[in-house]
C-alpha positions in Angstrom: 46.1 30.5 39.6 45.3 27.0 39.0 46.5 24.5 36.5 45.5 24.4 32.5 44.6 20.9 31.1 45.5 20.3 27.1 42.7 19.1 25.7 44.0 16.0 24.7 45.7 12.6 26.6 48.4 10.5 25.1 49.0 7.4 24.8 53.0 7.2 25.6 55.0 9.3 28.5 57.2 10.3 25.9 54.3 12.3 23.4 53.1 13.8 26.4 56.7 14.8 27.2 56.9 16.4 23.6 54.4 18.9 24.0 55.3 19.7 27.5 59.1 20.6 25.8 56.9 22.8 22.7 54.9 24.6 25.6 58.1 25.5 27.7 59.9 26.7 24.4 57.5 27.8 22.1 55.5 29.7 23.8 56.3 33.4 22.4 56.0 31.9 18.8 51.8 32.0 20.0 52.0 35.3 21.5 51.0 33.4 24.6 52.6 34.5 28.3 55.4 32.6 29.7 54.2 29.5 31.9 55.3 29.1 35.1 55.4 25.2 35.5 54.9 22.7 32.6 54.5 19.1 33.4 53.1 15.4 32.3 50.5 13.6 34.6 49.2 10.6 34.0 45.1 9.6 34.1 43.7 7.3 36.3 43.3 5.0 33.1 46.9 5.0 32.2 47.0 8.1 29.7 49.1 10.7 29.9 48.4 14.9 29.5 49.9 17.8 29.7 48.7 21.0 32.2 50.9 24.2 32.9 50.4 27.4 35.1 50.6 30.7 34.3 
């Protein structure tokens, strides 16, 4: 399966880093399955976002 973008980009490394931490942890709280790899990339305008596989 291929990767899932968050719909959003952030402006810091570190935000982006956040959410990655809240997908990997917090996943059963959302009934959601587990994901196999979380991680940040950043835009090719300097942003940064989140995308996972399941």
């Amino acid at each position: 399966m291929g990767w899932v973008y968050w719909a959003r980009l952030y402006d810091s490394k570190f935000q982006a880093g956040c959410l990655a931490k809240r997908i990997e942890e917090d996943w059963w709280v959302y009934g959601y399955d587990f994901p196999r790899h979380v991680e940040v990339f950043q835009s090719k305008k300097g942003r940064y976002g989140v995308r996972y596989q399941m």
